[in-house]
ZAZADO-884061 format. One line per 10 residues: number of its first residue (from 1); their letters; for each residue x, y, z of N, C-alpha, C, O. Coordinates in nm, 3 decimals, always signed. Example, Ala and Ser with C-alpha at 12.3 -4.5 7.8 and 13.67 -1.06 7.14 Angstrom:
2
1) AS) +1.319 -0.569 +0.780 +1.230 -0.450 +0.780 +1.320 -0.330 +0.780 +1.424 -0.332 +0.846 | +1.285 -0.225 +0.708 +1.367 -0.106 +0.714 +1.290 +0.003 +0.787 +1.341 +0.114 +0.804 $
//
This chain:
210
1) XXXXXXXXXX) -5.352 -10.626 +0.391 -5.424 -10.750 +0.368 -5.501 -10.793 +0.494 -5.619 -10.828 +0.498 | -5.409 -10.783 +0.600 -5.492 -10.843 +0.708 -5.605 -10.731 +0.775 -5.700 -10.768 +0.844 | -5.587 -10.641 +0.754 -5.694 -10.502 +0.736 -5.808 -10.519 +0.680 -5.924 -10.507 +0.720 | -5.740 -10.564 +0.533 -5.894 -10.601 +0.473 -5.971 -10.721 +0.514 -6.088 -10.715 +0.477 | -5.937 -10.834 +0.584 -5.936 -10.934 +0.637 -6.055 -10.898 +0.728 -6.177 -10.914 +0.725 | -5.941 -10.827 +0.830 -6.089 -10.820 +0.915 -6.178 -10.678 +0.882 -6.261 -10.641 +0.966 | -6.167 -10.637 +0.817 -6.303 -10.582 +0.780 -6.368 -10.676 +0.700 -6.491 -10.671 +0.712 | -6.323 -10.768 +0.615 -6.447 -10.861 +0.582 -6.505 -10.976 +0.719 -6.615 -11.031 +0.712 | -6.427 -10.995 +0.818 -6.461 -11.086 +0.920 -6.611 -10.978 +0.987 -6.716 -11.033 +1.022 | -6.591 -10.825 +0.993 -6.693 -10.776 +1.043 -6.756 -10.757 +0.989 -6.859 -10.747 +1.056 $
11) XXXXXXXXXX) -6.781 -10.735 +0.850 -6.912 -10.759 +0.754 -6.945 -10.851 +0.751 -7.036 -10.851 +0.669 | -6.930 -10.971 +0.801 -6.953 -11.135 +0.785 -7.052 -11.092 +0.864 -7.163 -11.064 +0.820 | -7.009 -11.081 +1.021 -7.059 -11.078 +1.155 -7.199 -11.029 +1.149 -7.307 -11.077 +1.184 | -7.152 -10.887 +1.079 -7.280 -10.776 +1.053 -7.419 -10.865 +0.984 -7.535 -10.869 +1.023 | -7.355 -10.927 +0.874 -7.460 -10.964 +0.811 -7.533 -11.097 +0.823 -7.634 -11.153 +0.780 | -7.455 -11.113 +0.883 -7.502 -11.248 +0.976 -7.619 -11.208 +1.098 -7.729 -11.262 +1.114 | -7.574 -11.126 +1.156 -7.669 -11.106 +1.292 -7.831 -11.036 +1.207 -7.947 -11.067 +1.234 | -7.780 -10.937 +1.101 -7.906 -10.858 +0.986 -8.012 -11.057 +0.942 -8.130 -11.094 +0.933 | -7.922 -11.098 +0.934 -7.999 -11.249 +0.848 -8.063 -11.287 +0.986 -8.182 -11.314 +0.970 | -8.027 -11.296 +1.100 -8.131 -11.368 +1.218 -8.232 -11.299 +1.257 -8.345 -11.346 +1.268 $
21) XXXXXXXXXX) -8.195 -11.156 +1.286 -8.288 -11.083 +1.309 -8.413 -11.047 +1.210 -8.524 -11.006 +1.247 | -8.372 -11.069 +1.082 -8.460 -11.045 +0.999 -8.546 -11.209 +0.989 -8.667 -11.198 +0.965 | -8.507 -11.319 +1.001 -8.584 -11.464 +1.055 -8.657 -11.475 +1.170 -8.762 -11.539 +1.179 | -8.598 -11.407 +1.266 -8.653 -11.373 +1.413 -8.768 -11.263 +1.387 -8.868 -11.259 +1.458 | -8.752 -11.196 +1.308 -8.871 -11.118 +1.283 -9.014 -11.140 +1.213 -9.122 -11.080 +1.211 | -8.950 -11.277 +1.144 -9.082 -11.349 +1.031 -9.084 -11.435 +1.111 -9.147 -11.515 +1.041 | -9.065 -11.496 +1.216 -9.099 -11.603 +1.316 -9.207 -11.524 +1.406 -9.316 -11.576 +1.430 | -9.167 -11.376 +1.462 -9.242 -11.327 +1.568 -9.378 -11.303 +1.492 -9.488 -11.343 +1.530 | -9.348 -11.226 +1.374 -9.481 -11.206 +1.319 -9.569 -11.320 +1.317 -9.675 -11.329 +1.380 | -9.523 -11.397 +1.250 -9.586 -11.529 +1.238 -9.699 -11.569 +1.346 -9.822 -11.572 +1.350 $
31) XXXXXXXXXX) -9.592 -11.597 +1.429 -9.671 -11.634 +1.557 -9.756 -11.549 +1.638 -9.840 -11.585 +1.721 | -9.723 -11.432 +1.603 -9.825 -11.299 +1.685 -9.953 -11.281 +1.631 -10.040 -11.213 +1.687 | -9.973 -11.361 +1.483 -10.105 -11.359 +1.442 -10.226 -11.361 +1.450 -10.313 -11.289 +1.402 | -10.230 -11.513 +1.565 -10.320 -11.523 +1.626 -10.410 -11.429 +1.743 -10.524 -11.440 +1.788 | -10.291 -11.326 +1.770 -10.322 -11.205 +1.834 -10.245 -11.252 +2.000 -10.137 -11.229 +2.053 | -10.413 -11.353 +2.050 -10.418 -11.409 +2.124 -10.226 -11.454 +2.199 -10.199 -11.406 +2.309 | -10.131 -11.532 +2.136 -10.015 -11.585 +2.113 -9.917 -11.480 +2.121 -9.802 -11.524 +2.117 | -9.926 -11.364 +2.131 -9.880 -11.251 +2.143 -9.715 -11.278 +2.202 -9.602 -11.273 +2.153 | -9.794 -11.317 +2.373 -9.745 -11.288 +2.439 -9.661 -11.386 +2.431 -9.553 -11.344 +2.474 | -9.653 -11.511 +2.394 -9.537 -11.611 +2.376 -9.440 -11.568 +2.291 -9.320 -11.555 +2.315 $
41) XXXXXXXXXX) -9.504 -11.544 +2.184 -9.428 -11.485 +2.078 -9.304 -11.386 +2.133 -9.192 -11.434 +2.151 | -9.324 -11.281 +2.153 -9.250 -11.184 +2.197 -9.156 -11.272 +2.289 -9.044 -11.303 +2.250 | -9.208 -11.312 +2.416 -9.145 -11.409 +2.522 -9.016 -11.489 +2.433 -8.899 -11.485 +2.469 | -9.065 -11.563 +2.306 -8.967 -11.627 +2.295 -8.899 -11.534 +2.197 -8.787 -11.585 +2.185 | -8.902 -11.423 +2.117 -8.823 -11.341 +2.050 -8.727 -11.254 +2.151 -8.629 -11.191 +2.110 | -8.771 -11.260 +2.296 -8.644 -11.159 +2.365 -8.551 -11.278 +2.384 -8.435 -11.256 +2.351 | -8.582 -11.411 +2.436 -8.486 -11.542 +2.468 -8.398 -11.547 +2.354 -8.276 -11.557 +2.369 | -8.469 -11.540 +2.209 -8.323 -11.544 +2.119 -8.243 -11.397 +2.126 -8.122 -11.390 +2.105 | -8.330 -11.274 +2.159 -8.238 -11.195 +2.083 -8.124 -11.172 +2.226 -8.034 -11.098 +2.187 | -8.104 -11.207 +2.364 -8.054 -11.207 +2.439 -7.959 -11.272 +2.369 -7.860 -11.202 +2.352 $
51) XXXXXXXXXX) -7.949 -11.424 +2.302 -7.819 -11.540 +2.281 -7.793 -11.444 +2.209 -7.685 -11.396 +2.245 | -7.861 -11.361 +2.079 -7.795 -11.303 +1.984 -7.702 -11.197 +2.042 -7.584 -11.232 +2.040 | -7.720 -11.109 +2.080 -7.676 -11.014 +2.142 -7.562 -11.011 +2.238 -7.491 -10.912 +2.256 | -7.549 -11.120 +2.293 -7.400 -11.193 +2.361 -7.377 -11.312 +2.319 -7.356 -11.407 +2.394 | -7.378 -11.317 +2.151 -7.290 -11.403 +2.055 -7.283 -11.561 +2.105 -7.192 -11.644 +2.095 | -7.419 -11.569 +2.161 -7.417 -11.739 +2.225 -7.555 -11.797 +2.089 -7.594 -11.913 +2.079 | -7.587 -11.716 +2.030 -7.694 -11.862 +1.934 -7.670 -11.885 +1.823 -7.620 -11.812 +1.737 | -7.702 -11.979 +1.817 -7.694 -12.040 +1.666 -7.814 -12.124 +1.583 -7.830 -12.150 +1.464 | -7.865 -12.143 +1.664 -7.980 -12.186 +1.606 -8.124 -12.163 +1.708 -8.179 -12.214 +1.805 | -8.143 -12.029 +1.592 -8.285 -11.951 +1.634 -8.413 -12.021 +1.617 -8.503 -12.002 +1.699 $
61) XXXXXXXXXX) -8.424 -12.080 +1.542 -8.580 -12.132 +1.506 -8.595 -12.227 +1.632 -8.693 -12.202 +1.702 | -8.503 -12.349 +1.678 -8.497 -12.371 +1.755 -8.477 -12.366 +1.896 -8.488 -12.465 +1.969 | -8.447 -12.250 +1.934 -8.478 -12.168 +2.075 -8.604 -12.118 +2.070 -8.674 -12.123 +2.170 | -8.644 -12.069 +1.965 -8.739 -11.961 +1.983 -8.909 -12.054 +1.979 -9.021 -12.020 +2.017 | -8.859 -12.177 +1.917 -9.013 -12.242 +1.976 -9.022 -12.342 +2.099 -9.119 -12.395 +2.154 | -8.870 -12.350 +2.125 -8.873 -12.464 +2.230 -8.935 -12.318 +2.393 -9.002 -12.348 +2.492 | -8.886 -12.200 +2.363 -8.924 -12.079 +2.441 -9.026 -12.102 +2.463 -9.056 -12.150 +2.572 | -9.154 -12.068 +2.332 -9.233 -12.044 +2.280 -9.331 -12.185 +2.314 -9.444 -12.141 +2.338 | -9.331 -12.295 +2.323 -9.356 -12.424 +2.403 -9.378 -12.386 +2.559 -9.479 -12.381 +2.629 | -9.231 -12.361 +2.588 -9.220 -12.437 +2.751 -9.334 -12.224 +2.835 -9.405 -12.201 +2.933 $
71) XXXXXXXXXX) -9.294 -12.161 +2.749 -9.375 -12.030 +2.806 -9.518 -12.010 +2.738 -9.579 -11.904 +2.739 | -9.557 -12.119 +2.685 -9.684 -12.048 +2.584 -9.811 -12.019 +2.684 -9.886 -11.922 +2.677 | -9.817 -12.117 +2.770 -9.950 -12.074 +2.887 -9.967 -11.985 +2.977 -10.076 -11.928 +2.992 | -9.850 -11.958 +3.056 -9.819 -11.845 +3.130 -9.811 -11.711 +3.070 -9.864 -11.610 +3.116 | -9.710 -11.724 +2.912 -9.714 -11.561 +2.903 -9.838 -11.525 +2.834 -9.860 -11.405 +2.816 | -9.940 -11.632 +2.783 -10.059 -11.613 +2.724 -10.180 -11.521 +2.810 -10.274 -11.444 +2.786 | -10.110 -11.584 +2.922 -10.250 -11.569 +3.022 -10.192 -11.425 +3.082 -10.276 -11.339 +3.106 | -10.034 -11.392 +3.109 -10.008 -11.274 +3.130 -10.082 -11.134 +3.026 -10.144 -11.033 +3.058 | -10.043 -11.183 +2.910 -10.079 -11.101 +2.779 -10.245 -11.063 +2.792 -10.293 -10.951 +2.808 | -10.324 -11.210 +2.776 -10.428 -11.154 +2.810 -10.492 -11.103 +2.896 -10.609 -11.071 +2.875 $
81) XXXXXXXXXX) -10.438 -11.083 +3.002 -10.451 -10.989 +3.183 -10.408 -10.873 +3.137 -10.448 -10.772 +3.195 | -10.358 -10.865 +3.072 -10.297 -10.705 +2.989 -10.401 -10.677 +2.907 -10.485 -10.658 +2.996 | -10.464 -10.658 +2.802 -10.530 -10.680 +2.765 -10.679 -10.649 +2.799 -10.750 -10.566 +2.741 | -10.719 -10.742 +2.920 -10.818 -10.690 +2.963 -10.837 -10.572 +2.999 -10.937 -10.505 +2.972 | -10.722 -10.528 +3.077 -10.681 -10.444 +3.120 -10.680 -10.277 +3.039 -10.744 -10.173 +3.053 | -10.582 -10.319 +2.963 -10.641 -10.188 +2.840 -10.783 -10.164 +2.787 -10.829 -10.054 +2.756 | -10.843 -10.278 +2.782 -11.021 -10.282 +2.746 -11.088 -10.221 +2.850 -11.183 -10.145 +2.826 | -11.033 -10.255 +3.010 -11.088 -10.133 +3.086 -11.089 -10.000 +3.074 -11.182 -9.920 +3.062 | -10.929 -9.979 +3.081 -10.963 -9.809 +3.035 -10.973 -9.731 +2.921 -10.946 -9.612 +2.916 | -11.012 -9.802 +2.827 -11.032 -9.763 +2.730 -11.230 -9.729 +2.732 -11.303 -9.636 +2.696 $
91) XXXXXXXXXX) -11.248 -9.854 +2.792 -11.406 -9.799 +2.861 -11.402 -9.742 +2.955 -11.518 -9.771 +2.986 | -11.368 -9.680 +3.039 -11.338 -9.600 +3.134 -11.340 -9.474 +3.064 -11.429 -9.390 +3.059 | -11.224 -9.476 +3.012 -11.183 -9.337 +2.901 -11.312 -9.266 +2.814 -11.356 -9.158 +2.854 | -11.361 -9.319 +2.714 -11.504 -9.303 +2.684 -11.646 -9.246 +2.770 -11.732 -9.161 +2.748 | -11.606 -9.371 +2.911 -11.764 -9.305 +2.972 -11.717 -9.173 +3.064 -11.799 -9.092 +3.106 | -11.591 -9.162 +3.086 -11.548 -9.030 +3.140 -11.551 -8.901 +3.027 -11.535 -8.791 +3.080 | -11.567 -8.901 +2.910 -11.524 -8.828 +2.838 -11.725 -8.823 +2.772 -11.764 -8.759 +2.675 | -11.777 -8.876 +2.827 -11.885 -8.827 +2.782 -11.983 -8.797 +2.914 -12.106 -8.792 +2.914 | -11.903 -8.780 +3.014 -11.924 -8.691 +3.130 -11.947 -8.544 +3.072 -11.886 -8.503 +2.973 | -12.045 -8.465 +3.146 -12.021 -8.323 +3.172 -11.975 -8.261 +3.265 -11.977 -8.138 +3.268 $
101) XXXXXXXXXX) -11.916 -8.348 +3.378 -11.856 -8.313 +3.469 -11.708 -8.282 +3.436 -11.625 -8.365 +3.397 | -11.691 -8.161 +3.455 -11.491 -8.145 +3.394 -11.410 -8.192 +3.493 -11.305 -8.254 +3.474 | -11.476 -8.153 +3.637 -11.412 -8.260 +3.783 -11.326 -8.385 +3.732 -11.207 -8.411 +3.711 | -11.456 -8.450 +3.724 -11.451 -8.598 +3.644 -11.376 -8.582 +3.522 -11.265 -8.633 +3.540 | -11.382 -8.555 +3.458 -11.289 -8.516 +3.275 -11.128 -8.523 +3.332 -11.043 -8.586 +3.269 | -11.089 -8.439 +3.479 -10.946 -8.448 +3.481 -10.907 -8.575 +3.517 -10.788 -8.582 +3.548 | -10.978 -8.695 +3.526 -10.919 -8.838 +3.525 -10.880 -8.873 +3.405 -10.799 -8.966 +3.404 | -10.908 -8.833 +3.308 -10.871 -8.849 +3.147 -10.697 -8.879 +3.186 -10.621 -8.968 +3.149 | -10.677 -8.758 +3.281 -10.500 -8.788 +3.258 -10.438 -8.874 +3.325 -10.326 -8.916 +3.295 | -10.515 -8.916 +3.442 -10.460 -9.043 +3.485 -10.437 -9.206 +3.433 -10.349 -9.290 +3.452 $
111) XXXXXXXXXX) -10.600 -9.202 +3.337 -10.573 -9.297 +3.201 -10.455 -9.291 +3.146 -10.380 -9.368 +3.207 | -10.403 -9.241 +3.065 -10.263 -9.214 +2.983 -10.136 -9.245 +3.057 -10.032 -9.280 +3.003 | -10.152 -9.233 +3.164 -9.992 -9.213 +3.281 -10.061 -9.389 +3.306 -9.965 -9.467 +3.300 | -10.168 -9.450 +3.327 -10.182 -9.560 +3.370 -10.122 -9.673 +3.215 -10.058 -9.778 +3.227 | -10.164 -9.617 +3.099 -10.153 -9.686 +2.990 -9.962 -9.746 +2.950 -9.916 -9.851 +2.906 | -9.891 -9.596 +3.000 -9.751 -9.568 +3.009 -9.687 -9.641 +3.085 -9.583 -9.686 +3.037 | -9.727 -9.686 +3.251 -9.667 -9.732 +3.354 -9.734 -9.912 +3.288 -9.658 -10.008 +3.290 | -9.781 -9.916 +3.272 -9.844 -10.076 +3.251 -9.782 -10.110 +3.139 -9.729 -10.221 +3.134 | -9.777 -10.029 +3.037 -9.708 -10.103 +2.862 -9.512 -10.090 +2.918 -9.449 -10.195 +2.905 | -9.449 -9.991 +2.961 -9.354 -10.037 +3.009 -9.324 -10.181 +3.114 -9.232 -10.261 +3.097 $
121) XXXXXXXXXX) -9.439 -10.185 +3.236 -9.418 -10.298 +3.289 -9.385 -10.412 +3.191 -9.285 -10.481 +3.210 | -9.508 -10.442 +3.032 -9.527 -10.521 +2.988 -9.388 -10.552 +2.923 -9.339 -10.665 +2.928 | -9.334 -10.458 +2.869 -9.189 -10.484 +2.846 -9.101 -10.543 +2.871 -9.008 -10.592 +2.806 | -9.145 -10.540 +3.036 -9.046 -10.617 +3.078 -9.110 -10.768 +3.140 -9.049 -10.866 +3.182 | -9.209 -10.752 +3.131 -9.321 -10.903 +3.132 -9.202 -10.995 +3.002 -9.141 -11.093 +3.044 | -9.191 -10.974 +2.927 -9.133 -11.034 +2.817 -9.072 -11.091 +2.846 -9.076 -11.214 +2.838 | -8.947 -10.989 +2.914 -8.789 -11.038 +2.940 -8.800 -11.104 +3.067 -8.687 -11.126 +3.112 | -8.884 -11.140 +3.136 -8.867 -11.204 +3.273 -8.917 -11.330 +3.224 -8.857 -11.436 +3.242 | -9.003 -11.322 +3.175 -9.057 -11.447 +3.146 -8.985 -11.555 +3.064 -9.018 -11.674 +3.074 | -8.861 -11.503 +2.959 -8.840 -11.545 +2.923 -8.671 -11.607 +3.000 -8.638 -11.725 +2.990 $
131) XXXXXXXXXX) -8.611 -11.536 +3.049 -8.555 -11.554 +3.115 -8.530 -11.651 +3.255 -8.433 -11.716 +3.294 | -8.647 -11.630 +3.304 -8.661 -11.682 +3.460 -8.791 -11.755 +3.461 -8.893 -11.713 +3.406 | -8.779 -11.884 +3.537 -8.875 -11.951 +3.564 -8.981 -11.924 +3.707 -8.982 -11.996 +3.807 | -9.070 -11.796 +3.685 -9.177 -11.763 +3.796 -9.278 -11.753 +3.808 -9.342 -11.738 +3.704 | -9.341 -11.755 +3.918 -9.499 -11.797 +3.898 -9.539 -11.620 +3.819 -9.472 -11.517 +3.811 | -9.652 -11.651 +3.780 -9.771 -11.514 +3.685 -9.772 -11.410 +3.826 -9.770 -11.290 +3.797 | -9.774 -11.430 +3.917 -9.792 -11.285 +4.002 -9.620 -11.236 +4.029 -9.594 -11.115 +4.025 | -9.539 -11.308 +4.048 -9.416 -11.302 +4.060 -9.337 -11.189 +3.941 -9.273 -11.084 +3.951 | -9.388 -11.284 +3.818 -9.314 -11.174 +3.689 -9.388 -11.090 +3.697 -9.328 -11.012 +3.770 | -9.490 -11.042 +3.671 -9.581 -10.908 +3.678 -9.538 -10.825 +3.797 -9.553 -10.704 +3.784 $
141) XXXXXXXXXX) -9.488 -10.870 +3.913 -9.475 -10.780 +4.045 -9.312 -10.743 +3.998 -9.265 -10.630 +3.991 | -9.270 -10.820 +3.980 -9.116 -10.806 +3.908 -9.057 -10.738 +3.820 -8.945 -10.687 +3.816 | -9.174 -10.741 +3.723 -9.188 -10.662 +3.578 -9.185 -10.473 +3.622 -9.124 -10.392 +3.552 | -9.246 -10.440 +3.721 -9.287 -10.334 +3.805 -9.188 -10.316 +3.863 -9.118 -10.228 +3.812 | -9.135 -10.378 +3.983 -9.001 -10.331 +4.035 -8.920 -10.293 +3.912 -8.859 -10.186 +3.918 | -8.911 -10.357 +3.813 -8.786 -10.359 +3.760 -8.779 -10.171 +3.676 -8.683 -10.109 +3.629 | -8.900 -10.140 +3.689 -8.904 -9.992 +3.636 -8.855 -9.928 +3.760 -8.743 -9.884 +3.736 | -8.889 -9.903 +3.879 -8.799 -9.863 +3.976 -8.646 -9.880 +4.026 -8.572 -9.803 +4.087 | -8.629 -10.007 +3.976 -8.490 -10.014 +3.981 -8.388 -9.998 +3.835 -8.266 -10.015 +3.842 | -8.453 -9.965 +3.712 -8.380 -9.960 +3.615 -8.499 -9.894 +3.537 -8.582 -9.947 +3.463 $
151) XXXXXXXXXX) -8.474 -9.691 +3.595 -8.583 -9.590 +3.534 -8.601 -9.581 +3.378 -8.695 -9.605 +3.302 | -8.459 -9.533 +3.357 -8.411 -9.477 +3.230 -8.365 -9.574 +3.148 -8.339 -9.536 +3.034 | -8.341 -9.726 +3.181 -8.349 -9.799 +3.040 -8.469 -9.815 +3.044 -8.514 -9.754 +2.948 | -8.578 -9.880 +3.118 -8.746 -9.894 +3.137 -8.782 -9.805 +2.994 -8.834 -9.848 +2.891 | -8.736 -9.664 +3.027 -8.805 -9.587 +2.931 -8.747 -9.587 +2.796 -8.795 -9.536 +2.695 | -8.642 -9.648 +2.808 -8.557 -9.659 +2.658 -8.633 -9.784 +2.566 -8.625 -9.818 +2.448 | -8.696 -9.825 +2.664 -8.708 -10.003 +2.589 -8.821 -9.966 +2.586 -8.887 -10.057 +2.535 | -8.917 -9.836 +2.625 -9.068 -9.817 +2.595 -9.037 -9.711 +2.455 -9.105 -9.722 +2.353 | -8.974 -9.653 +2.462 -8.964 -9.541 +2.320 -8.930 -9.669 +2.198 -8.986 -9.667 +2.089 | -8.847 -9.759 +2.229 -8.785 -9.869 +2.069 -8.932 -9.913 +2.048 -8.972 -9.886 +1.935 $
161) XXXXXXXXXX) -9.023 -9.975 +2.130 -9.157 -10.001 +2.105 -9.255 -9.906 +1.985 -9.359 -9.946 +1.932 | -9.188 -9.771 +1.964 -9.252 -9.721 +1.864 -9.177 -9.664 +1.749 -9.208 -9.572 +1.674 | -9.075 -9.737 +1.753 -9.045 -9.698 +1.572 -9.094 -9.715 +1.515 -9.148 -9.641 +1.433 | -9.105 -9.892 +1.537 -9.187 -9.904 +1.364 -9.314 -9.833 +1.368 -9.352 -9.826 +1.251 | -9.418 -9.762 +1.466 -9.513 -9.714 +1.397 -9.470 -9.549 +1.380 -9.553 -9.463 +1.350 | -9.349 -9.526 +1.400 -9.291 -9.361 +1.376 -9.207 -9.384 +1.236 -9.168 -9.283 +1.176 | -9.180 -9.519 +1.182 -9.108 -9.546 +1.098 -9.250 -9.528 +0.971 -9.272 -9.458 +0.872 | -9.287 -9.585 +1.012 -9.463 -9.613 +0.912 -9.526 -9.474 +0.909 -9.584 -9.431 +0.809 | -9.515 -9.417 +1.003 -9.580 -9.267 +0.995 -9.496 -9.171 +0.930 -9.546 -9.092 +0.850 | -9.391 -9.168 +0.952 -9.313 -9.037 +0.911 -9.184 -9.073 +0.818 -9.095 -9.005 +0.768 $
171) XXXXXXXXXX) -9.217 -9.226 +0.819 -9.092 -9.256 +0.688 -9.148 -9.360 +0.629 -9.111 -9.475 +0.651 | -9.258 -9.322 +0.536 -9.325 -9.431 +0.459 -9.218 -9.509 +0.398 -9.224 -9.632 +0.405 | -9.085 -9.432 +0.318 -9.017 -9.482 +0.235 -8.971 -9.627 +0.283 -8.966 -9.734 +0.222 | -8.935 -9.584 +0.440 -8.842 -9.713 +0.464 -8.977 -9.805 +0.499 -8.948 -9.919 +0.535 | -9.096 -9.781 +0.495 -9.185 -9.878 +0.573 -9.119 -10.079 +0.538 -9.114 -10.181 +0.608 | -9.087 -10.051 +0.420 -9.023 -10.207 +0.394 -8.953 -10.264 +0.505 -8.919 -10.382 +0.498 | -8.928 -10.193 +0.609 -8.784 -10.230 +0.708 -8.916 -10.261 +0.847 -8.887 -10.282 +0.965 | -9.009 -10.257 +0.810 -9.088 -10.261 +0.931 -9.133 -10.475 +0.908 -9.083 -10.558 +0.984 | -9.206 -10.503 +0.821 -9.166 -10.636 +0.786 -9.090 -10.762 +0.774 -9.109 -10.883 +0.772 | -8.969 -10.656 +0.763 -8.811 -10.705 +0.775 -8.750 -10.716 +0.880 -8.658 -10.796 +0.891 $
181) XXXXXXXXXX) -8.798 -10.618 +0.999 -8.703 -10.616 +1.080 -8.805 -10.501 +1.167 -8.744 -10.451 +1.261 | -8.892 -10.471 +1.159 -8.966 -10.382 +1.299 -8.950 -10.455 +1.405 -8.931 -10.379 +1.500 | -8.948 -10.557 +1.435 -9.036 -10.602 +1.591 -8.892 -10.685 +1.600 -8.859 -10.683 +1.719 | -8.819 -10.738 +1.543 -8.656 -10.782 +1.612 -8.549 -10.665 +1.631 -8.460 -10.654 +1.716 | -8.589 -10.571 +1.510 -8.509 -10.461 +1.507 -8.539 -10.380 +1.643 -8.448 -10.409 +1.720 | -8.594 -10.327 +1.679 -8.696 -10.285 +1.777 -8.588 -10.312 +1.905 -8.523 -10.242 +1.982 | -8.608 -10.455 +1.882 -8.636 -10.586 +2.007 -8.468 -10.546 +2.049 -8.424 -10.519 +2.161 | -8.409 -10.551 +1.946 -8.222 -10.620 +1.979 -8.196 -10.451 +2.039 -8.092 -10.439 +2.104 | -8.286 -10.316 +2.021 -8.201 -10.212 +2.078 -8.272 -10.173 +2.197 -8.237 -10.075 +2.263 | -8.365 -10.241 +2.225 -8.406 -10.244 +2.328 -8.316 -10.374 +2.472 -8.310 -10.365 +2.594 $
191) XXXXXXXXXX) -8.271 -10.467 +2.385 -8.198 -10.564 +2.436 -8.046 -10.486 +2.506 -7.990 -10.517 +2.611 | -8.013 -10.396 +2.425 -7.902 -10.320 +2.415 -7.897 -10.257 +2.582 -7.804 -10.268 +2.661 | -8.035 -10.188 +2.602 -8.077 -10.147 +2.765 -8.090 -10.227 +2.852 -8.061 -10.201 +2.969 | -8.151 -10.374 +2.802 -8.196 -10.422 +2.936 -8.095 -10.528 +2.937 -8.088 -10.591 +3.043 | -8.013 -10.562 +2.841 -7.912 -10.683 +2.888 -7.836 -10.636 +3.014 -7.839 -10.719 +3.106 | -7.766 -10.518 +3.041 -7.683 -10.508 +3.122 -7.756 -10.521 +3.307 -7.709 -10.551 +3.417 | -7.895 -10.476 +3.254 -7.959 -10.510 +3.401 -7.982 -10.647 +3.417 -7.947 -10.709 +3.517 | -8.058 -10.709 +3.295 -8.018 -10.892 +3.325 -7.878 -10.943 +3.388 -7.880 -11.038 +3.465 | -7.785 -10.894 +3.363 -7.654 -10.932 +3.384 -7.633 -10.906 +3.513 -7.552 -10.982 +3.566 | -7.687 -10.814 +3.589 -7.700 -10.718 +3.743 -7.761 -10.842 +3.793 -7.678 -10.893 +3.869 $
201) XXXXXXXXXX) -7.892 -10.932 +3.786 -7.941 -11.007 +3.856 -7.931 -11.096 +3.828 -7.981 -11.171 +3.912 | -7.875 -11.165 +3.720 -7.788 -11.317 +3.676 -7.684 -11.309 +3.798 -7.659 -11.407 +3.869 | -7.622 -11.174 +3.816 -7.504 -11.199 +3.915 -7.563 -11.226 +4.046 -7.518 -11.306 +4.129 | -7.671 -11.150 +4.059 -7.720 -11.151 +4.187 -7.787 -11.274 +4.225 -7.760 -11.309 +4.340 | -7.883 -11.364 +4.151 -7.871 -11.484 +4.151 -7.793 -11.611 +4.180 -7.823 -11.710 +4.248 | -7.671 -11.578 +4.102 -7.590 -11.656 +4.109 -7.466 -11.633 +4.236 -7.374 -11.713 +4.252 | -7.479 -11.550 +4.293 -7.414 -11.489 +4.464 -7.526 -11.559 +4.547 -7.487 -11.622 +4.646 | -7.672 -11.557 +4.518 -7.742 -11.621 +4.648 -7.695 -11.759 +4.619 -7.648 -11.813 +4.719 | -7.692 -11.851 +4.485 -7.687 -11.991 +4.489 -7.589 -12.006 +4.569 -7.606 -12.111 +4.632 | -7.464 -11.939 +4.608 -7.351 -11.938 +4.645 -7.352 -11.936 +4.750 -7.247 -11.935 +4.813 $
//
């Protein structure tokens, strides 16, 4: 009896955390619409899925816009510095590629390795921002260290960034789960990597207040 007990206490749990994440996911969309809003959006979808993820929230809608408020200008203006940014080399990319110089043509590959090192930074643009209160050159310089000091989750939390479009490509069937749950689903196993390094500089933080 008490067996079955708590296996229903962990199906509770289970389906409980499936119900936020799947709200957290029609909240992010929502708000990512505007395009522009991106970057809040996300900002305030890592702030909940952090409470989620160490069993501290309870009420998501309300974290995630009071986030989404107090970060909307900063991570806006981060997002769109990103942004521009890709619009460079993407023109870059083009007027190199309609070079006849092949010299010139082998910068093609430095584009790609630049696109890689910047969309991981951005990753972690998210989680700083949402986390820590710092000025726009601060999280971006931060966002960067933090790939040097934490290689191999960096790259874990850049691969979850493409399920859902590996989910959409090569598993039409489940594409339903991309609506439902792409961009929180995504989000919480990517959370999975970078919580324990948040936790590394929460401590370390909280040793300097000391």
């Amino acid at each position: 009896m008490e067996l079955l007990m708590g296996k229903g206490q962990k199906f509770f749990a289970f389906a409980t955390k499936l119900a936020q994440l799947m709200w957290l996911n029609i909240l992010t969309i929502a708000c990512s619409l505007p395009v522009v809003t991106v970057g809040a959006a996300f900002t305030a979808m890592h702030r909940v899925l952090v409470d989620i993820y160490r069993d501290e929230e309870d009420k998501i809608t309300r974290t995630y816009f009071v986030s989404f408020k107090k970060n909307f200008w900063q991570a806006t203006k981060i997002w769109l510095l990103y942004l521009v940014f890709y619009a460079v080399l993407l023109v870059d990319y083009w007027a190199l590629k309609a070079l006849d110089n092949n010299t010139i043509r082998y910068l093609n590959i430095l584009l790609p390795v630049l696109v890689l090192i910047s969309s991981l930074s951005l990753s972690w643009v998210f989680v700083m921002q949402s986390r820590y209160e710092l000025s726009m050159k601060d999280t971006i310089v931060f966002s960067f260290t933090r790939i040097i000091a934490f290689p191999l989750r960096t790259l874990f939390m850049g691969a979850t960034l493409l399920l859902p479009f590996i989910v959409t490509i090569y598993l039409p069937k489940f594409f339903i789960l991309v609506p439902l749950l792409g961009v929180s689903g995504s989000g919480i196993i990517s959370t999975c990597f970078y919580n324990s390094a948040l936790k590394v500089m929460e401590d370390d933080s909280q040793g300097e207040e000391v």
